[in-house]
N, C-alpha and C positions, 0 to 999 in steps of 0.2 A: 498511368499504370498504377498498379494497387499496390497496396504497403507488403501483401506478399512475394509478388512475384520481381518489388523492388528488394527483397530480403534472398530472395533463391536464384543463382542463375538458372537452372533448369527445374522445375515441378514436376513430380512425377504423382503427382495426386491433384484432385480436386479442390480449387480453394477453399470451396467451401467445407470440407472434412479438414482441412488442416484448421482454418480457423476457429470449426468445433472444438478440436481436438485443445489447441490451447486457450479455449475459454473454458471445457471441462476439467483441467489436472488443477488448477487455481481456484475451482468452484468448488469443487466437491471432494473428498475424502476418499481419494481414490490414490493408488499407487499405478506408476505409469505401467507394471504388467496387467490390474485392472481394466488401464484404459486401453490396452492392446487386443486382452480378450472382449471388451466391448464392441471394438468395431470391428474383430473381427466375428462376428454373431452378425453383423450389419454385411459382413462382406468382404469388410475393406481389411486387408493385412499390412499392416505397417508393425515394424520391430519397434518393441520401445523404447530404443536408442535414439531412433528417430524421432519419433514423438518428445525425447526428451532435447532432442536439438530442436525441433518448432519450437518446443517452451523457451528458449533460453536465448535462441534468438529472436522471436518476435516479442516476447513479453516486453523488453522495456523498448523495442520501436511505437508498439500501442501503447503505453503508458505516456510517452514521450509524446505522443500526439494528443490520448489526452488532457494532458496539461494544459495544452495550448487553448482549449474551451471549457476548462472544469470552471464552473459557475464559483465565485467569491464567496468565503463562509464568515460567520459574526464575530466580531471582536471579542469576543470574551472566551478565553479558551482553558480547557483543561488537558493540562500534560502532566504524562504519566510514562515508564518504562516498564518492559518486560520480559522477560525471561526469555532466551532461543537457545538450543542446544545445538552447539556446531566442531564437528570433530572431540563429540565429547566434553565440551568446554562451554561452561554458560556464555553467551554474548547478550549485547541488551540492546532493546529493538523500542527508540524511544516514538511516541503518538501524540497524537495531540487532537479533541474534537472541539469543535463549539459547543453553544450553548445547548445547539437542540441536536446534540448527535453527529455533526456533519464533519468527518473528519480531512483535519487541517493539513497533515503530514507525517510523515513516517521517518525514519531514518537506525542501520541498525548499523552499531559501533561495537570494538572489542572492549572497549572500557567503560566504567561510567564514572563519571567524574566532570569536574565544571567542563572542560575542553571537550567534551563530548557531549553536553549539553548546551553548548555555546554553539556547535556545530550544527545542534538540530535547529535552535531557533532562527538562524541566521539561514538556514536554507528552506524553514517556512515560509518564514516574514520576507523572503525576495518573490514568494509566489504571492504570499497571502497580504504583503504587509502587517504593519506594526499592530499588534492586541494593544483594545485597553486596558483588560484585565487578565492575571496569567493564572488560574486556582493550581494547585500541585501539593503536594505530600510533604513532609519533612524532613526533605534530601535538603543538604547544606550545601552541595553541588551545582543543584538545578537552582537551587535561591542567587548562588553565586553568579550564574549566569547572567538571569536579567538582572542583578544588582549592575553587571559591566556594562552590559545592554543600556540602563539607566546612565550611566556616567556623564555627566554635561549637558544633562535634558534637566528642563525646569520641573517642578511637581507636578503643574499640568500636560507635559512632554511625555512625563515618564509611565510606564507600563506599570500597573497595580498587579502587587501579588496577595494572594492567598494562599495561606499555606492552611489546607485542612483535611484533613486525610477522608473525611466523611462526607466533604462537598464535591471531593474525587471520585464519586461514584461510577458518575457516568462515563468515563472514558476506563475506570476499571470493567468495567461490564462491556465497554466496545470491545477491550481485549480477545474477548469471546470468539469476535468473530476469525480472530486471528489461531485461537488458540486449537478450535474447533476442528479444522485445517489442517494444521499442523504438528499436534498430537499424533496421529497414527504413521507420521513419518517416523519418530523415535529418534528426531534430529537431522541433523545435514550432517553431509561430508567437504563440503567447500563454498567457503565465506560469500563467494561471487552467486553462486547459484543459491545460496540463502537468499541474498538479497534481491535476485529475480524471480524468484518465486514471491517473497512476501510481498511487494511489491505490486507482480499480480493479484494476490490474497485482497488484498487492499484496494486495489483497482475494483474487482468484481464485488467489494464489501461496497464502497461509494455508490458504483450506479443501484445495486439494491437499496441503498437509502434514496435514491433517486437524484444525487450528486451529476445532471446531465440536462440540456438544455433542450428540449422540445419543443416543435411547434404543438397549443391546445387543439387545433384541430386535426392533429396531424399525428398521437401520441403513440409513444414508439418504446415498449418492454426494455428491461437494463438490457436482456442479450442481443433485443436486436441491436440497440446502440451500439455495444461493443460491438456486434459484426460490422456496422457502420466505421467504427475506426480502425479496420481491417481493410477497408473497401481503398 
């Protein structure tokens, strides 16, 4: 049985538009009464309330599965946090890419502070395992982290930091893709569905980097992929 109709007891739509439907609110710059007058020009009338329960219940069943095949990224990671606007309230939504773009993890916290930075690496490195190298900015926080991280690991154990604001480049500039997104919502109204949302944001950002295992003879676009972990 497929990951939808193990998420609905009863469908009253076609799999395949619902899992349109939440591969486009996460992809594109669209507000969910957007996506309502979109398919309905296609045909299909769904309220965007509904639309907004597909997103919030299957977004993190498809993220959760792909976990489970997201190809390994490279040791050498740059982490960075940024800004979310949630009831009004900055929140900080920290990331982290390798060396060539391919991002590592996500995690969005009300505070930032060592304990909320201790929080992101420790739920990387259980997917990704341990970086050899950490680059990051001149947060006293995020240093304090893997300095705890480090605690009782010999120098060759231990995780190398970089702190340099200008070698940060490249995961300030992944932000983009988050930021892109999320801009034209003008913020969230609640914590949980923040995080289901970005979540997808970040999901559809990875397969566009190509963050997805394929057969070469067999090569298969990020959307179909994700319809694949729908299937």
């Amino acid at each position: 049985m497929s990951l939808l109709r193990n998420a609905f007891k009863r469908l009253h739509y076609p799999t395949d538009i619902i899992a349109q439907c939440v591969r486009w609110y996460p992809a594109y710059a669209l507000s969910l009464r957007n996506l309502e007058e979109m398919m309905a020009e296609r045909g299909v009338i769904v309220d965007h309330s509904t639309l907004s329960r597909w997103v919030h219940r299957l977004v993190p069943l498809i993220v959760k599965r792909y976990r489970r095949c997201k190809p390994d990224v490279g040791c050498r990671w740059r982490m960075d946090e940024t800004y979310i606007k949630i009831k009004g309230q900055w929140r900080y939504l920290y990331r982290a890419v390798d060396a060539h773009g391919n991002t590592v993890d996500l995690l969005l916290t009300a505070c930032r502070d060592k304990a909320a930075a201790l929080r992101f690496f420790k739920k990387a490195m259980r997917q990704q395992g341990q970086p050899e190298v950490v680059t990051m900015d001149k947060s006293s926080a995020n240093k304090a982290a893997v300095d705890e991280l480090n605690q009782g690991k010999s120098k060759e154990e231990a995780i190398v930091i970089r702190q340099n604001k200008y070698l940060n480049n490249l995961i300030e500039q992944d932000h983009r893709n988050i930021k892109r997104r999320t801009s034209p919502l003008l913020g969230f109204n609640n914590f949980r569905r923040a995080q289901t949302l970005l979540a997808g944001i970040e999901l559809v950002s990875m397969l566009r980097k190509g963050q997805y295992v394929q057969e070469p003879e067999c090569p298969m676009s990020p959307a179909a992929f994700f319809y694949q972990l729908t299937a």
